[in-house]
C-alpha positions in Angstrom: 155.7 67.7 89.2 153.6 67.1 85.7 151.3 65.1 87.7 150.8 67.7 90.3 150.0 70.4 87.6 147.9 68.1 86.0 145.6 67.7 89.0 145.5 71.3 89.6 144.5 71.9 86.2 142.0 69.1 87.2 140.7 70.7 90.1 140.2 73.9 88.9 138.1 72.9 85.4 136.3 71.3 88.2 135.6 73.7 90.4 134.7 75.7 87.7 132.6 73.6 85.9 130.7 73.0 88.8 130.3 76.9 89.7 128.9 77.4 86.3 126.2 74.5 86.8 125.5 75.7 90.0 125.0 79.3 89.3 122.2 78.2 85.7 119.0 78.7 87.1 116.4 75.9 87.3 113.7 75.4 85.0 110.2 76.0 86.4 107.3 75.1 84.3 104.1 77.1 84.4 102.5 74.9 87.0 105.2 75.5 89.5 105.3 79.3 88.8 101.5 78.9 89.8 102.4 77.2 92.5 105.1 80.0 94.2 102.7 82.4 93.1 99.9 80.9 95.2 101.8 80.2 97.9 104.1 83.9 98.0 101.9 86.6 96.3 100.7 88.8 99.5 97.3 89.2 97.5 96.6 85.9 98.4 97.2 86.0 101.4 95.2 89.1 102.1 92.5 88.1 100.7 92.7 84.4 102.6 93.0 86.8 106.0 89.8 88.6 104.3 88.1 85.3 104.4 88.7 83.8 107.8 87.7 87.0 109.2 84.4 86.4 107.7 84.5 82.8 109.0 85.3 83.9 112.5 82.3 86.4 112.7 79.6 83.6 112.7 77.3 84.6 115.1 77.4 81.9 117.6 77.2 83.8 120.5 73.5 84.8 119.7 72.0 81.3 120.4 73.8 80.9 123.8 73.0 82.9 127.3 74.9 85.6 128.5 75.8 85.0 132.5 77.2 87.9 134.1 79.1 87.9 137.8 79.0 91.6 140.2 80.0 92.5 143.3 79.7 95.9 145.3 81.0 97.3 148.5 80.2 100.1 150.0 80.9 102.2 153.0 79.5 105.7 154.7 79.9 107.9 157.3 77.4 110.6 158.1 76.6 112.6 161.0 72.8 112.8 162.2 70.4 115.5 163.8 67.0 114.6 165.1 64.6 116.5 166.3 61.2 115.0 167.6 58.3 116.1 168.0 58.5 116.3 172.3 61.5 118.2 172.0 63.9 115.5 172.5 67.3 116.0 170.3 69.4 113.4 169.3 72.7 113.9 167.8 74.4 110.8 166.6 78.4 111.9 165.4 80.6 109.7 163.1 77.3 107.2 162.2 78.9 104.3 160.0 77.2 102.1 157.4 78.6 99.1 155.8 76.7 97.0 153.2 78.1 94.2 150.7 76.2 92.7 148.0 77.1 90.0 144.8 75.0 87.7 142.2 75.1 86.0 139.3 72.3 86.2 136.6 71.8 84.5 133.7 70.0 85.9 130.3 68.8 84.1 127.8 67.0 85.7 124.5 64.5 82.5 123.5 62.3 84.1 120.2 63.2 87.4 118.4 61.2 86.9 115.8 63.0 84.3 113.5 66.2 86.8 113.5 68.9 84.8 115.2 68.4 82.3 112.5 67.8 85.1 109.4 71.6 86.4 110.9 72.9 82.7 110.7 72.1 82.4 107.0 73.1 85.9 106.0 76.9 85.7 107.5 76.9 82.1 105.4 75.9 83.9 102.8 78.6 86.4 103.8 81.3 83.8 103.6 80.4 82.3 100.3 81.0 85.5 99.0 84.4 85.7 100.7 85.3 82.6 99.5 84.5 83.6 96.1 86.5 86.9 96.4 89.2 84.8 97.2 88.3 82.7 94.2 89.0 85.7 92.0 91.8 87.0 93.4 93.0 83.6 92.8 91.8 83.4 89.3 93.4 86.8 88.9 96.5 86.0 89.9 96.7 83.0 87.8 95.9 84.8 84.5 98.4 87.6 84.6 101.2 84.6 85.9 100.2 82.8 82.7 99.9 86.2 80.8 103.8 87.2 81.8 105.1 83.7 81.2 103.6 83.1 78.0 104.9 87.2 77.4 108.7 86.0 78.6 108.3 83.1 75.4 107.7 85.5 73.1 110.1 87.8 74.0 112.6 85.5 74.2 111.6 84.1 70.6 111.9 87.6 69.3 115.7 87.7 71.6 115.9 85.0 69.4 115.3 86.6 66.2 117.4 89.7 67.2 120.6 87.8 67.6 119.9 85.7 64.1 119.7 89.0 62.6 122.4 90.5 64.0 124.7 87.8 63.3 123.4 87.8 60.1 124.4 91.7 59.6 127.8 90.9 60.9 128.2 88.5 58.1 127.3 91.4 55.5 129.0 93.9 57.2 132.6 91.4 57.0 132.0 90.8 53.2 131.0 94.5 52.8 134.9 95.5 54.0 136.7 92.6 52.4 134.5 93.6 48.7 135.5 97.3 49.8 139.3 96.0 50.2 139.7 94.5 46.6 137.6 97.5 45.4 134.3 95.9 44.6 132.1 97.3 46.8 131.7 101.2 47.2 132.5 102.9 50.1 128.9 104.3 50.7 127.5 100.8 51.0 130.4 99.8 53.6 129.1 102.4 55.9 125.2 101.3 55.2 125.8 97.7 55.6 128.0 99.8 59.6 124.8 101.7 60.2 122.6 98.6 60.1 124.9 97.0 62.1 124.9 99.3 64.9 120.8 99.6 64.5 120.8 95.6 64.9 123.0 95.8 68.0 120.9 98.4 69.4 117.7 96.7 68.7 119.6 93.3 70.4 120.0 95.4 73.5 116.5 96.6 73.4 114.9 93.0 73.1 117.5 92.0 75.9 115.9 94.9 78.3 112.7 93.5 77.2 113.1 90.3 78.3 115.3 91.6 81.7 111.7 94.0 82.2 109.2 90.9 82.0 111.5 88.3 83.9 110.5 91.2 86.9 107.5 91.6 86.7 106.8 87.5 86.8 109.0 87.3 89.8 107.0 90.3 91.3 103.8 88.3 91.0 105.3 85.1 92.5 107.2 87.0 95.3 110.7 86.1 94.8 114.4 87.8 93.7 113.9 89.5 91.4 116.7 89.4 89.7 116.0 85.5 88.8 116.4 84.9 85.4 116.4 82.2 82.4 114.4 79.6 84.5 111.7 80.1 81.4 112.4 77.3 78.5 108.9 76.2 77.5 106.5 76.8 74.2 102.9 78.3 73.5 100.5 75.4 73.1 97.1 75.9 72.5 94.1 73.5 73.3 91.7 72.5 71.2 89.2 75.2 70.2 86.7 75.7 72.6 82.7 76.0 71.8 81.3 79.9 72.5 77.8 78.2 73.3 80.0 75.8 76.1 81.5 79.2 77.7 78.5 81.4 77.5 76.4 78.4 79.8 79.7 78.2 82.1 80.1 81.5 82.2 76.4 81.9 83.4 76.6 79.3 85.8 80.2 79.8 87.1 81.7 83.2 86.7 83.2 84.5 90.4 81.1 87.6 89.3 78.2 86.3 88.8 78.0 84.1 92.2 79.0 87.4 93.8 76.4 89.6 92.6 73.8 86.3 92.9 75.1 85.8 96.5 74.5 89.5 97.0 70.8 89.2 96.1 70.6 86.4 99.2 72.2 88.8 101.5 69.0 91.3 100.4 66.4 89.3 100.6 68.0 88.3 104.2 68.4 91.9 105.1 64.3 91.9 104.3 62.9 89.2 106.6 65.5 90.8 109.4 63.6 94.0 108.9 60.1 91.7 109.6 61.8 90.5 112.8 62.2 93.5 114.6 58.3 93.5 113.9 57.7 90.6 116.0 57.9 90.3 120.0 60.6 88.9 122.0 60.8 86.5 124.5 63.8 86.5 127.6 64.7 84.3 130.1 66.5 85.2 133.1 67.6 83.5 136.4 70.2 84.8 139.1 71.0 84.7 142.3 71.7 87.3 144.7 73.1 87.7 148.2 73.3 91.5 150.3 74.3 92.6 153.8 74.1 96.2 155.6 75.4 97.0 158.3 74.0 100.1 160.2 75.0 100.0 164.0 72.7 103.7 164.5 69.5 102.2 163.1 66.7 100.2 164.7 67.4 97.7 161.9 71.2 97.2 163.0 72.2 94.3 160.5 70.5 92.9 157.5 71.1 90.0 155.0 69.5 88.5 152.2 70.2 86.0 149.8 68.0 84.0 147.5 68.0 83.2 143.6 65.2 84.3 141.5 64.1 83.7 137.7 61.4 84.4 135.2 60.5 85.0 131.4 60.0 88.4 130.1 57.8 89.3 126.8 58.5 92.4 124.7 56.8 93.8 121.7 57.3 97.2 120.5 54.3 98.6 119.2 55.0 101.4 117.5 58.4 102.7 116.7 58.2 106.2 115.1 57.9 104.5 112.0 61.1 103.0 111.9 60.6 99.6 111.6 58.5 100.9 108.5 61.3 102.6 107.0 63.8 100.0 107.5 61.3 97.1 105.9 60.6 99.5 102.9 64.4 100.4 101.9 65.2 96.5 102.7 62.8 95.8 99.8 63.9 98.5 97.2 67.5 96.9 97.8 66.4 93.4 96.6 65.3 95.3 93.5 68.7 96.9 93.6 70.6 93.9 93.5 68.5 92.0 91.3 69.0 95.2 88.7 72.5 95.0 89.5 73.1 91.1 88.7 71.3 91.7 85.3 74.0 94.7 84.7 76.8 92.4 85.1 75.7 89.1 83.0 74.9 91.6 79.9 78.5 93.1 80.5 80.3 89.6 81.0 78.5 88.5 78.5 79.5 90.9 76.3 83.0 90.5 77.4 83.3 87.1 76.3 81.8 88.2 72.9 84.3 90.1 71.8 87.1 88.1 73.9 86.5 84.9 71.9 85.9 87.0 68.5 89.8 87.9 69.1 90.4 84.2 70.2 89.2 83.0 66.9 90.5 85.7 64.8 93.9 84.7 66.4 94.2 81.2 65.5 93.3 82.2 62.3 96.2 84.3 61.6 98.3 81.5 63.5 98.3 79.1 60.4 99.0 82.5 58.4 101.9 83.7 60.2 103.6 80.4 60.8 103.6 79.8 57.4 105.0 83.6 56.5 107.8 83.0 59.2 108.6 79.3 57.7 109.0 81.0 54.3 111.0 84.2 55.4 112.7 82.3 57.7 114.4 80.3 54.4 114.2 83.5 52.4 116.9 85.3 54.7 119.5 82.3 54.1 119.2 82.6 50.7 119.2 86.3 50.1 122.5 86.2 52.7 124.6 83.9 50.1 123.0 85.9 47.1 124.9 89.0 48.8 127.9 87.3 48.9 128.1 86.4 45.5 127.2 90.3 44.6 123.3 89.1 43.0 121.4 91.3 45.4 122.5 94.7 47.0 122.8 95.5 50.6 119.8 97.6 50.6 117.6 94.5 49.1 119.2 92.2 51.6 118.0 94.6 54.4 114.2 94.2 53.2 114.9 90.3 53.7 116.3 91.2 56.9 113.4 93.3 58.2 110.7 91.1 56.7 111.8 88.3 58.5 112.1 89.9 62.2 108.2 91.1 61.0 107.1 87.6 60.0 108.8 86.3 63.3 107.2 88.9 65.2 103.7 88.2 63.8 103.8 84.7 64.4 105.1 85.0 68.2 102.1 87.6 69.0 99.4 85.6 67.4 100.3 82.6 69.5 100.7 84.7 72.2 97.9 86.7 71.8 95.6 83.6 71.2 96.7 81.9 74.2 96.1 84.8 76.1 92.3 85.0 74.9 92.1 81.1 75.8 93.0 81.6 79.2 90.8 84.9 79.7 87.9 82.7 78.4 88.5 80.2 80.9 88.5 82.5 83.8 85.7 84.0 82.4 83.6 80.9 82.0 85.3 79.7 85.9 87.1 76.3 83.8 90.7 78.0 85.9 
């Protein structure tokens, strides 16, 4: 009987044990978060539909011939009155006609002034910006994952920091009632030492929302439960500090942006020698082949058929056009002016941009080595002020500036790192190093 109560016991630590492995969440780095996200976050995938649309409108069909197949039948009935011209009258009632006809012919557009070919490079033009759109949706995507994890170790830091506090006001707030008991302690700081107690446990359930809020919005992004939570146990580490001169070229030569608005001032120029070759003249080829019948019992002619194939080249050249072709060269131009305006717009305001983003990068690992340092020190400060209380050396309301100064130091140090690492990875976007 011992035994059997003994392996029940067994069994159910067991079961329980293993329920309570099973039900921790797993770890998942910032590389596999990126990789969810890319593979889950409808963005993408919109924007990869985007793209293959693009790719799928290549205009192939305008360098191959067009070969069309018809076929008519017809029947009449009609009733006919002569009269000639020696008095003779001929009445022919219920006069039926049959006549069948079908071919085959074959276009083929052979010179239209260089256009087919202008039409070719603009849609790959086209598609480079598509896949560069998708580039930056990408890019997108992977800064505000990283900007939301990084966010979820700093809150949880600061959860951290919350529940040292609190336990730290607990402490206080047991040797506040046991000095009140032998009479050593007023009443009036038994209820402070209450009152920060309750402020702590509130600002503990804050932080814990906090961190519940951002564990969303990450799952959001990658497009899963989202009530998944604690699979975030990493640290903010920063690379080494990267060279403004090294973005600025980068950012020149590889910002999504940039290629865009570059690519754009192809698709212009493009846009202008398509313009020149609805100037020129056009060349078709055509070949068919036909085959007819009529039927006409009434007629002289009583039955008729045909059948042959034919084909030739035909030369167009509009002239004059109202002034259209004009119009259509002229705006084409004033739009490569446009875009080339337009490109200079953006690189002064990226430009700019990254200015002032790594002026915050470096201003933030400068106060990194200052806030660490603050946090180390009231970090020890806290411990020391806590058994100074105890002994009766420092009042409650002194204790609660150690308190408060180190959740600031904490704080301070937390949002530098994050905010630094935040500005690294929006300069690597910026300069296209994602």
């Amino acid at each position: 009987m011992k035994m059997l109560r003994l392996t029940a016991c067994f069994c159910l630590v067991f079961m329980l044990t293993a329920s309570v492995l099973t039900a921790q969440p797993a770890r998942l780095s910032l590389d596999e978060c990126l990789r969810i996200a890319l593979e889950n976050n409808y963005r993408i995938k919109v924007a990869r539909a985007d793209r293959d649309i693009v790719e799928n409108d290549k205009p192939i069909s305008q360098y191959l011939p067009t070969v069309d197949l018809n076929a008519r039948q017809s029947e009449t009935f009609s009733h006919q009155h002569n009269e000639y011209a020696d008095g003779t009258v001929l009445d022919v009632n219920s006069s039926r006609n049959d006549s069948y006809s079908a071919g085959v012919s074959l276009n083929w557009r052979l010179f239209d002034g260089l256009a087919m070919f202008v039409r070719d490079d603009r849609q790959n033009a086209l598609l480079a910006v598509a896949d560069k759109q998708l580039k930056q949706t990408i890019d997108l995507l992977i800064t505000e994952i990283c900007a939301e994890y990084y966010n979820i170790l700093m809150q949880q830091k600061r959860l951290e920091a919350a529940h040292y506090t609190l336990t730290l006001s607990e402490e206080r707030h047991q040797q506040a009632r046991e000095m009140y008991g032998i009479g050593t302690l007023s009443g009036l700081e038994l209820r402070q030492a209450k009152i920060d107690l309750n402020a702590d446990s509130s600002t503990l359930v804050r932080q814990e929302e906090t961190v519940r809020n951002a564990y969303v919005r990450l799952n959001t992004l990658m497009n899963v439960p989202l009530t998944n939570r604690d699979f975030v146990h990493d640290t903010i580490v920063l690379a080494p500090k990267m060279d403004f001169e090294t973005l600025r070229q980068g950012t020149v030569e590889r910002n999504n942006t940039l290629i865009i608005a570059r690519q754009a001032q192809k698709i212009s120029e493009y846009d202008v020698k398509l313009a020149r070759a609805y100037l020129m003249p056009t060349l078709d080829f055509g070949a068919g082949y036909n085959y007819s019948t009529s039927n006409t019992p009434q007629q002289n002619t009583r039955f008729n058929r045909s059948r042959g194939p034919n084909w030739g080249f035909t030369l167009s050249w509009n002239l004059f056009s109202g002034l259209d072709d004009a119009k259509r060269l002229k705006s084409a131009q004033l739009g490569v002016k446009g875009r080339e305006y337009s490109y200079q717009q953006a690189e002064t305001e990226i430009l700019g941009n990254l200015t002032l983003l790594y002026n915050t990068y470096e201003n933030n690992i400068l106060l990194i080595e200052f806030e660490r340092e603050s946090a180390e020190v009231a970090s020890a400060s806290v411990g020391i002020a806590l058994e100074r209380y105890k002994i009766g050396m420092l009042s409650g309301l002194e204790f609660r500036d150690y308190q408060k100064n180190y959740l600031d130091a904490i704080d301070r140090k937390w949002n530098a790192m994050y905010l630094a690492k935040i500005s690294e990875i929006n300069l690597r976007m910026l300069s296209g190093e994602l």
